[in-house]
TIMI-918847 format. One record per residue: residue in three letters; x, y, z of N, C-alpha, C, CB in turn. Coordinates in steps of 0.001 Angstrom, whole numbers, padded with zeros to 6 digits, always signed. Glycine has a CB too. Example, Ala and Ser with C-alpha at 12.3 -4.5 7.8 and 13.67 -1.06 7.14 Angstrom:
<sites>
Ala+013190-005690+007800+012300-004500+007800+013200-003300+007800+011308-004473+009046;Ser+012850-002250+007080+013670-001060+007140+012900+000030+007870+014084-000598+005725;
</sites>
This chain:
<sites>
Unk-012432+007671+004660-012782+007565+003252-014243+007980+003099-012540+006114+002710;Unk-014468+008906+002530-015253+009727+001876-016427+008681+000348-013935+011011+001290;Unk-017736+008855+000741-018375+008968-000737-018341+010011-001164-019625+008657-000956;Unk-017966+010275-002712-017530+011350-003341-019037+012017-003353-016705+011045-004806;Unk-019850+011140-003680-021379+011983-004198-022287+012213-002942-022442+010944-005412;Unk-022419+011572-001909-022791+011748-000867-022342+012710+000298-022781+010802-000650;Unk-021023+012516+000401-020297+012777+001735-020561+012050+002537-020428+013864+002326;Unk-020846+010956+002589-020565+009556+003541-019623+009171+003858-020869+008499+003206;Unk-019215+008980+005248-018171+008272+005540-018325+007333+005003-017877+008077+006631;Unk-017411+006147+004665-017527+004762+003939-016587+003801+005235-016649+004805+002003;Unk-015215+004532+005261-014294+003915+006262-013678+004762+006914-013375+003096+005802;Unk-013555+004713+008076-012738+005777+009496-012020+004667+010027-013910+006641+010989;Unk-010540+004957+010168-009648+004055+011089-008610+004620+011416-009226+002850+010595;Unk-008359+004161+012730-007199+005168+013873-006060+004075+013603-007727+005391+016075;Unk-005175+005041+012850-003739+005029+013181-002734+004966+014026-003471+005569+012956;Unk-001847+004163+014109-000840+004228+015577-000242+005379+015210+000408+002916+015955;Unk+000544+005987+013705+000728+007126+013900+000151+007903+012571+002115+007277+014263;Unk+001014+008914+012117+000591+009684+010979+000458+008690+009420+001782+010955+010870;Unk-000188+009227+008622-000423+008142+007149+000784+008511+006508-001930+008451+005945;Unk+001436+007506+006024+002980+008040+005225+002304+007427+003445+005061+006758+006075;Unk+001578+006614+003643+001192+006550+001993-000235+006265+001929+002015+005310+001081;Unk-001309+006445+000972-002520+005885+000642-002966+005848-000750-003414+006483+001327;Unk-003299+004486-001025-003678+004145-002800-004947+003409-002972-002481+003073-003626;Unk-005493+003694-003925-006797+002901-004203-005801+001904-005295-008419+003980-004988;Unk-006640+000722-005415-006077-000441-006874-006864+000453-007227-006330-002371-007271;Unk-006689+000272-009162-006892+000757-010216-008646+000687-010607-005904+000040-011106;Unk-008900-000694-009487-010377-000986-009944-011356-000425-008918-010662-002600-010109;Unk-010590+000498-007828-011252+000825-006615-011646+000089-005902-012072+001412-006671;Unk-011116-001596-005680-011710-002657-005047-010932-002761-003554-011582-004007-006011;Unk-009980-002031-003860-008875-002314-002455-008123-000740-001973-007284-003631-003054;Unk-008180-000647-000799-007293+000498-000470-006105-000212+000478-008201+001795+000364;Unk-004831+000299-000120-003737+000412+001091-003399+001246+001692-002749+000169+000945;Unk-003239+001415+003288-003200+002266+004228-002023+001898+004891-004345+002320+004996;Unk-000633+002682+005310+000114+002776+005466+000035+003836+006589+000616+002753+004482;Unk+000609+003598+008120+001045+003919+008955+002478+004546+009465+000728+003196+009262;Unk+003347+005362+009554+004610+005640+009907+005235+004700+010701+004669+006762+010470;Unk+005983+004071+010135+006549+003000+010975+006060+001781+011169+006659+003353+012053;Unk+004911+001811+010377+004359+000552+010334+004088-000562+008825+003113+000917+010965;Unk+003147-001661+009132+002715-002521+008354+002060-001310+007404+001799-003722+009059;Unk+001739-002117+006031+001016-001550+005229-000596-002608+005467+001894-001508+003667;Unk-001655-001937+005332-002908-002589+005714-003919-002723+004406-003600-001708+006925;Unk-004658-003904+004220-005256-003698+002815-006291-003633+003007-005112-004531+001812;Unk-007332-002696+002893-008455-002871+003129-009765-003152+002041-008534-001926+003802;Unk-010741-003843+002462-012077-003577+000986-012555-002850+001041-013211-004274+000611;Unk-012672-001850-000431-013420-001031-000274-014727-000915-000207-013160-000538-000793;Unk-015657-001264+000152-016457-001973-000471-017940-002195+001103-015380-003529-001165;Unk-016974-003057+001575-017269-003540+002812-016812-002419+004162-016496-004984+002849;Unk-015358-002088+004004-014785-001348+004863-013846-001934+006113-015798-000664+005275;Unk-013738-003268+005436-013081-004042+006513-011404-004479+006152-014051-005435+006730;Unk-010834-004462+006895-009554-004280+007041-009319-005979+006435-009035-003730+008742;Unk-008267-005917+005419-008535-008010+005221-007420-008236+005209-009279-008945+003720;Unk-005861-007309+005639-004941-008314+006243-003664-007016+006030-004778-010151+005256;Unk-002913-007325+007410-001312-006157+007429-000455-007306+006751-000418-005513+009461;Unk+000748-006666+005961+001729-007413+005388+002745-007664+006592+002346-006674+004113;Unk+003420-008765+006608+004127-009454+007404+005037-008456+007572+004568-010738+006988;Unk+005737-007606+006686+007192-006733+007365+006240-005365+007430+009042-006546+006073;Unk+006852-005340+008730+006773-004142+009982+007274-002754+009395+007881-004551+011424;Unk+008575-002732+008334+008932-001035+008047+008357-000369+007917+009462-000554+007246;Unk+008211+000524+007604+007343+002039+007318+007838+001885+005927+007837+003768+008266;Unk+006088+002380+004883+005920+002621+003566+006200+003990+003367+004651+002253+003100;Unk+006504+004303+002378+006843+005968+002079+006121+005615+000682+008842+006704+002035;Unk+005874+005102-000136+004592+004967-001177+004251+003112-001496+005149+005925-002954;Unk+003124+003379-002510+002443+001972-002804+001692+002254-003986+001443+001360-001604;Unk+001857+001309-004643+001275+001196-006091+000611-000139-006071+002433+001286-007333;Unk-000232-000144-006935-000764-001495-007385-000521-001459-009299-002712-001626-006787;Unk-000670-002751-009365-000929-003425-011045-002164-002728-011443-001246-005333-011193;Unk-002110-003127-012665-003408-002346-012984-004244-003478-013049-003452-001396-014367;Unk-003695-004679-013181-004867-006078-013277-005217-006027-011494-003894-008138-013976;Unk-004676-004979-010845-004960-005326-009338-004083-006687-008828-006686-005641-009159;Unk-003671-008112-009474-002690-009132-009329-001829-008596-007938-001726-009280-010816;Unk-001015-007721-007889-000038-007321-006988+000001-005869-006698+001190-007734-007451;Unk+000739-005872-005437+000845-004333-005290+002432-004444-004362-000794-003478-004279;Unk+003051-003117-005039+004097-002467-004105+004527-001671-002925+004446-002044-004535;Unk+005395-002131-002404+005472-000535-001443+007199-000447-001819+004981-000660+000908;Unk+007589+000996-001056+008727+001400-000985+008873+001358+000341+008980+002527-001600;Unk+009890+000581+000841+009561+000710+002457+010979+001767+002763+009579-001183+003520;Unk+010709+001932+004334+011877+002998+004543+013006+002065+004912+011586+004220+005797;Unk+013253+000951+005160+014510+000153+004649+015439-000150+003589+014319-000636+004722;Unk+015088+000861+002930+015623+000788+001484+015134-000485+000536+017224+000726+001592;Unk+014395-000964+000931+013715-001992+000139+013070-001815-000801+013033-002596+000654;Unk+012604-002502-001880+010979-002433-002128+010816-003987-002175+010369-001533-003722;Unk+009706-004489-001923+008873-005342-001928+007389-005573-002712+008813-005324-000881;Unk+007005-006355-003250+005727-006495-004016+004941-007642-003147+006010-006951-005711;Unk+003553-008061-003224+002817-008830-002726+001931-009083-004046+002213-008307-001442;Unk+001346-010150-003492-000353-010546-004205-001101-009916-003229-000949-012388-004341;Unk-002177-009088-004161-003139-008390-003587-004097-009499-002859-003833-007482-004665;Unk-004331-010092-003148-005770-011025-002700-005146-011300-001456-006320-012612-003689;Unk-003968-012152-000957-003419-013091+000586-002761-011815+000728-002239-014861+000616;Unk-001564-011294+000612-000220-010201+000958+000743-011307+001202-000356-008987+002502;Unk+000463-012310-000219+001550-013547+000130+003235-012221-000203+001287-015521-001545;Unk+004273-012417+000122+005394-011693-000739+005623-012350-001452+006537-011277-000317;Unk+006207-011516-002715+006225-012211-004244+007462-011920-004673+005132-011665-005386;Unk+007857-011334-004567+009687-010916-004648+010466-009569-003709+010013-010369-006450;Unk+010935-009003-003165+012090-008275-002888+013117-007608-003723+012652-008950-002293;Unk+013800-006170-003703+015047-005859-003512+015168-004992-002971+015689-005772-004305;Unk+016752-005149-003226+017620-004631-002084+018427-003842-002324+018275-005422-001460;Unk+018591-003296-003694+019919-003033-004417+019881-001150-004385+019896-003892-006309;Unk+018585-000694-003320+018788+001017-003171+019462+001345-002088+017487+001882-003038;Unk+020456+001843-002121+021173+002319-000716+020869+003533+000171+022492+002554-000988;Unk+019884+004184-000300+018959+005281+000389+017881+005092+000351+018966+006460+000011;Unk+017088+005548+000662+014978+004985+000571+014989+005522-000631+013351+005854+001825;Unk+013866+004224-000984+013240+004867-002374+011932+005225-001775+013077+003762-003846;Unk+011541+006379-002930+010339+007638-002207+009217+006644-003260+010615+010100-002747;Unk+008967+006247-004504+008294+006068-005423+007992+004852-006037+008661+006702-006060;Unk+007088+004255-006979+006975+003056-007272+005542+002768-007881+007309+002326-006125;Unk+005827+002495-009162+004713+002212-009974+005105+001031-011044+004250+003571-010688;Unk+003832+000478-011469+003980-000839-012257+004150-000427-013480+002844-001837-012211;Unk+004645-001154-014565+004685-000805-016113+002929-001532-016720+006436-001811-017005;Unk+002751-000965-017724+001134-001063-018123+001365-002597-017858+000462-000485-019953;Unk+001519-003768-018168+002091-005119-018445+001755-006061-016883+003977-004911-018868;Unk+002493-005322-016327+002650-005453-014804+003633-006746-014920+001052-005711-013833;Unk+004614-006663-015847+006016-007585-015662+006957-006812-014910+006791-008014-017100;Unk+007128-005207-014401+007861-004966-013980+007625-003500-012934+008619-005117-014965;Unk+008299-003408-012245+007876-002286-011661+008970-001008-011597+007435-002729-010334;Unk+008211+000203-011567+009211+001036-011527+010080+001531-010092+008624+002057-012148;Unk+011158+001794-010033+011102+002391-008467+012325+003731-008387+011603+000887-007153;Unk+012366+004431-007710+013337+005572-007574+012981+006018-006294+013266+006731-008678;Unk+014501+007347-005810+013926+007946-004736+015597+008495-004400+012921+006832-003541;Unk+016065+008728-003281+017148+009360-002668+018539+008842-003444+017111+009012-001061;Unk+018579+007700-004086+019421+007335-004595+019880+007787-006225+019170+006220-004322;Unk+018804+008762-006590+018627+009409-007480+018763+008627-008989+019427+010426-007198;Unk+018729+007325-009420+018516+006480-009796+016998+005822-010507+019009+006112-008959;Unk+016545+005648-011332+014954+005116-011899+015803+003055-012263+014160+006547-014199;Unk+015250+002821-011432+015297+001201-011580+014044+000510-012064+015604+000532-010199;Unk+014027-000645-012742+013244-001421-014129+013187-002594-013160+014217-001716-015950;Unk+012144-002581-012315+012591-004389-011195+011375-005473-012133+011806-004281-008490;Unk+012288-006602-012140+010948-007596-012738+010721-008164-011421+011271-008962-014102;Unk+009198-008139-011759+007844-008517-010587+008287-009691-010372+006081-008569-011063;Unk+008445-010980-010672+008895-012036-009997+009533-012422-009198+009145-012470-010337;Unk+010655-011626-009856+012138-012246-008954+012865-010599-008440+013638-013428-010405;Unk+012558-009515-008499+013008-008602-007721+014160-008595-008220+012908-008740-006399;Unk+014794-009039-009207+016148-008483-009892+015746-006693-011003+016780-010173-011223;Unk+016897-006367-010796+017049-004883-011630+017011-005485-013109+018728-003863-011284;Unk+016163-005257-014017+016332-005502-015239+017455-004539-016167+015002-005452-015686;Unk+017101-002876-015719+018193-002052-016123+017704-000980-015060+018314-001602-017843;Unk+018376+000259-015247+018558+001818-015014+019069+002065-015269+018651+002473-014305;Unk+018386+003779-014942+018838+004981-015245+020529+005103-014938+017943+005977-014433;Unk+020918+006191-015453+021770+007016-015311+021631+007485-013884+021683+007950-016302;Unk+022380+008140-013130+022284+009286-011860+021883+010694-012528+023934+009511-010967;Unk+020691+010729-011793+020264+011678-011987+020428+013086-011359+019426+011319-011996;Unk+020536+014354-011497+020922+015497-010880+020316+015710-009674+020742+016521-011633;Unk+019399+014692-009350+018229+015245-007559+018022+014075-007867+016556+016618-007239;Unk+017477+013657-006560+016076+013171-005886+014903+013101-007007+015568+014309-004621;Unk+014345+011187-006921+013118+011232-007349+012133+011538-006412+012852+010176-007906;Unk+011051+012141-006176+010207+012183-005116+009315+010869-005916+009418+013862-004750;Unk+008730+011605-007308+007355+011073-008101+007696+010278-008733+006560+011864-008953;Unk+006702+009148-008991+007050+008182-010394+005561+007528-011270+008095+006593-009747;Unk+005477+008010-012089+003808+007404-012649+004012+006903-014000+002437+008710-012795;Unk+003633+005702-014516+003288+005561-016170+002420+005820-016758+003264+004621-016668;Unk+002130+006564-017736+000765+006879-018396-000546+006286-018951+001029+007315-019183;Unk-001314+006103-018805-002231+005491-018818-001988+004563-020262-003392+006420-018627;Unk-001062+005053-021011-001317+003910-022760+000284+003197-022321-001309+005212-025163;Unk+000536+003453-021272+001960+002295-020832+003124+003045-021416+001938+000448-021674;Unk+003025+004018-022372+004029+004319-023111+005004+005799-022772+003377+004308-024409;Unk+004795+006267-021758+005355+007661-021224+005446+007268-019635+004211+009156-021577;Unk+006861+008074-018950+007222+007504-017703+006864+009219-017332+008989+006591-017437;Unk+006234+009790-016667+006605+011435-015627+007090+010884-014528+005167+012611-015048;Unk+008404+011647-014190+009153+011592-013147+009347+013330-012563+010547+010757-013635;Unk+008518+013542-010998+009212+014218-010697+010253+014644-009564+008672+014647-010900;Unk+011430+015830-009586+012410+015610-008853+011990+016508-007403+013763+016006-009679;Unk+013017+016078-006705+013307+017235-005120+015012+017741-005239+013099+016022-003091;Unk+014459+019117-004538+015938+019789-004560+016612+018927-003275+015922+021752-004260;Unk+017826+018556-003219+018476+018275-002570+018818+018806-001010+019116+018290-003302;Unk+018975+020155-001813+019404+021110-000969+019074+022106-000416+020010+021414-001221;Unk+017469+022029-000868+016280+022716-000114+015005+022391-001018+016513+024468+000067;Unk+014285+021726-000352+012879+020889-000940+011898+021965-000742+012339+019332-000020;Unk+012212+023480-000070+011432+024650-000248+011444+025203-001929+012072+025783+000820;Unk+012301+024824-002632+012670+025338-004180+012185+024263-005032+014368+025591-004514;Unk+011661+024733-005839+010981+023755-007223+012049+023380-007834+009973+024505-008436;Unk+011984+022272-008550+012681+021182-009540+011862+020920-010427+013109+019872-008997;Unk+012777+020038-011579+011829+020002-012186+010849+018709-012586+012269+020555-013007;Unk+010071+018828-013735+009252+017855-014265+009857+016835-015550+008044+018653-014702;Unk+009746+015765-015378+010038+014905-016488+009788+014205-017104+010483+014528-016540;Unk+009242+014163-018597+008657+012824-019047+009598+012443-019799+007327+012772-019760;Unk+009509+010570-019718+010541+009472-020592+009636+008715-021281+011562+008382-019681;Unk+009956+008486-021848+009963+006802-022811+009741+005612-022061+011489+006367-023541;Unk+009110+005031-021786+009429+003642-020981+010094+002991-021699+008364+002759-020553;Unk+009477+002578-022765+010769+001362-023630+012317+001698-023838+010348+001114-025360;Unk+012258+002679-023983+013531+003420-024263+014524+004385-023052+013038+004379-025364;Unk+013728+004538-022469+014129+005844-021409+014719+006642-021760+014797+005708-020353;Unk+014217+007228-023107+014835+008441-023545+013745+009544-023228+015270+008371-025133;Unk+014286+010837-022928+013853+012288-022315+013128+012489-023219+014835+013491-022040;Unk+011803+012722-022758+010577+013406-024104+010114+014935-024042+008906+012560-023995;Unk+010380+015244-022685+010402+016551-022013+010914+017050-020674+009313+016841-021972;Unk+010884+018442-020715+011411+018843-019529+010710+020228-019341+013003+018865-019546;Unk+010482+020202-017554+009716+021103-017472+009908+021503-015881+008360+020679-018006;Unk+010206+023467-015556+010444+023757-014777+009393+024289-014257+011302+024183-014866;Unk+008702+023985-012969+007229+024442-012415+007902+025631-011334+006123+022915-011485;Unk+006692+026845-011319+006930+028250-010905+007592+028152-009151+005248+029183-011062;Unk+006814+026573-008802+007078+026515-007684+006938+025285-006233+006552+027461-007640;Unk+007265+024809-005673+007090+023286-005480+005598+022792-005850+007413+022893-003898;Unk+005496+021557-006522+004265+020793-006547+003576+020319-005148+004566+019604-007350;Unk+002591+020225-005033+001760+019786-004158+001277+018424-004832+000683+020845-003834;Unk+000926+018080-005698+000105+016731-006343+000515+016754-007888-001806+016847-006185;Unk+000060+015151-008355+000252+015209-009826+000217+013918-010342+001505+015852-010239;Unk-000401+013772-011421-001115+012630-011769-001520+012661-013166-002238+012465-010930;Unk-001565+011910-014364-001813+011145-015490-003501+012097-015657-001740+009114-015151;Unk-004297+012410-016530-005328+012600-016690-005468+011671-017794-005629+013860-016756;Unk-006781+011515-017537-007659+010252-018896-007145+010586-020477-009863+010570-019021;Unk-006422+011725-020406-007111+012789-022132-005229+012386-022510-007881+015655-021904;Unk-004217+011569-021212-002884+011226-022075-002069+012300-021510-002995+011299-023868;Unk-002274+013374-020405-001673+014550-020171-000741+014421-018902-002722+015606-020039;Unk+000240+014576-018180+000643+014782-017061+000240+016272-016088+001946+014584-017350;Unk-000778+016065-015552-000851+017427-014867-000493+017628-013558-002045+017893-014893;Unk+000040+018730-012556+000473+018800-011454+000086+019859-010943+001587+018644-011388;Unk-000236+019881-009491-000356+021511-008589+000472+021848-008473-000805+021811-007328;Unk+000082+023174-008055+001275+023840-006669+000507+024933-006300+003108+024505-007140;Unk+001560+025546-005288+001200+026421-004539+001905+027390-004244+000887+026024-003710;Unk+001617+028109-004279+002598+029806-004221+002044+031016-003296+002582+030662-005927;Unk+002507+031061-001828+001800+031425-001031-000197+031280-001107+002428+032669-001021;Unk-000967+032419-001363-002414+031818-001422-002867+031453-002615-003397+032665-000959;Unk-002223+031622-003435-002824+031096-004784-002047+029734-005323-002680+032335-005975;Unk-002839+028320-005932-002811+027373-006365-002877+027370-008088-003709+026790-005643;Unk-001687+026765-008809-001832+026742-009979-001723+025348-010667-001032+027616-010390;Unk-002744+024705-011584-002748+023612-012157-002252+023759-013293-003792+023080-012184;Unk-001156+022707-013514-000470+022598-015082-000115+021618-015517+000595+023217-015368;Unk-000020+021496-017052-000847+020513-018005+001290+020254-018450-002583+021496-019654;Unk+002110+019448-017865+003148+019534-018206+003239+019102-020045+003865+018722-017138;Unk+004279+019953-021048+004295+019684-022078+004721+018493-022233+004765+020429-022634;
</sites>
């Protein structure tokens, strides 16, 4: 971990293997570091000291936090997801109800519920307490890879993977949270590399197309 304005190292730490997920909380106070096959690790940012691995051992494939920072998620590769309290990594609820890994997982602005999707091609509504499905989606035509809520709580971007070759672009999607009705749709020139919410209310995403990189502002 990098100072952005300096180029200071801040934190360096050796992995047992490759990083399968990494998230700052919302307030930049905490990073989770996720190992292949391993614990997820919480560290301060701050200090640089590691302040505790969560009790189950699976491998994370992503992690979100609340935006009050309160809790954070992972998607583990057990088909699980699980939530914690950020401060101990007490566990705070469980489920169980994906029958393929879920790839994704983000909180609703509120942080009563969390979002989750992934191979099961499915967007599930879990309440943070008790790890029950409040509702979902429909089956969807692919694979969720992505899942983000927009910074005013009120727009879901979801994006997909081809099934049947993750070398070919899919597409982009924004919903409704309250509603989960389709607000747009959008086919990118060519797989995404990154993609993320901007301050200004926008969904924007990379990619890459042999040497040239293109940023776009999904409608």
């Amino acid at each position: 971990m990098w100072d952005s304005t300096t180029g200071k190292v801040r934190l360096q730490t050796q992995l047992t293997h490759y990083p399968s997920s990494i998230m700052f909380s919302r307030d930049n106070t905490r990073l989770a570091i996720s190992a292949a096959g391993g614990p997820t690790a919480i560290f301060d940012v701050a200090t640089a000291h590691k302040l505790y691995d969560v009790a189950t051992t699976f491998g994370t494939a992503a992690t979100a936090f609340s935006r009050d920072g309160r809790y954070f998620a992972d998607a583990d590769t057990d088909t699980a997801v699980r939530i914690y309290e950020t401060n101990n990594g007490k566990l705070v609820s469980e489920n169980h109800d994906f029958k393929l890994e879920p790839f994704t997982v983000d909180f609703t602005k509120d942080g009563k519920q969390l979002i989750a999707a992934g191979a099961d091609r499915v967007i599930a509504y879990i309440d943070t307490a008790t790890g029950k499905v409040d509702r979902k989606s429909t089956v969807q035509s692919e694979p969720i890879v992505y899942l983000e809520v927009s910074p005013d709580g009120e727009s879901l971007a979801v994006a997909f993977v081809k099934a049947d070759n993750v070398t070919q672009p899919a597409p982009i999607a924004v919903w409704n949270v309250a509603s989960a009705e389709q607000k747009s749709d959008w086919m990118p020139p060519s797989v995404i590399t990154g993609a993320s919410w901007g301050s200004d209310g926008h969904f924007v995403v990379t990619t890459v197309d042999g040497k040239r990189m293109g940023v776009w502002q999904v409608p």
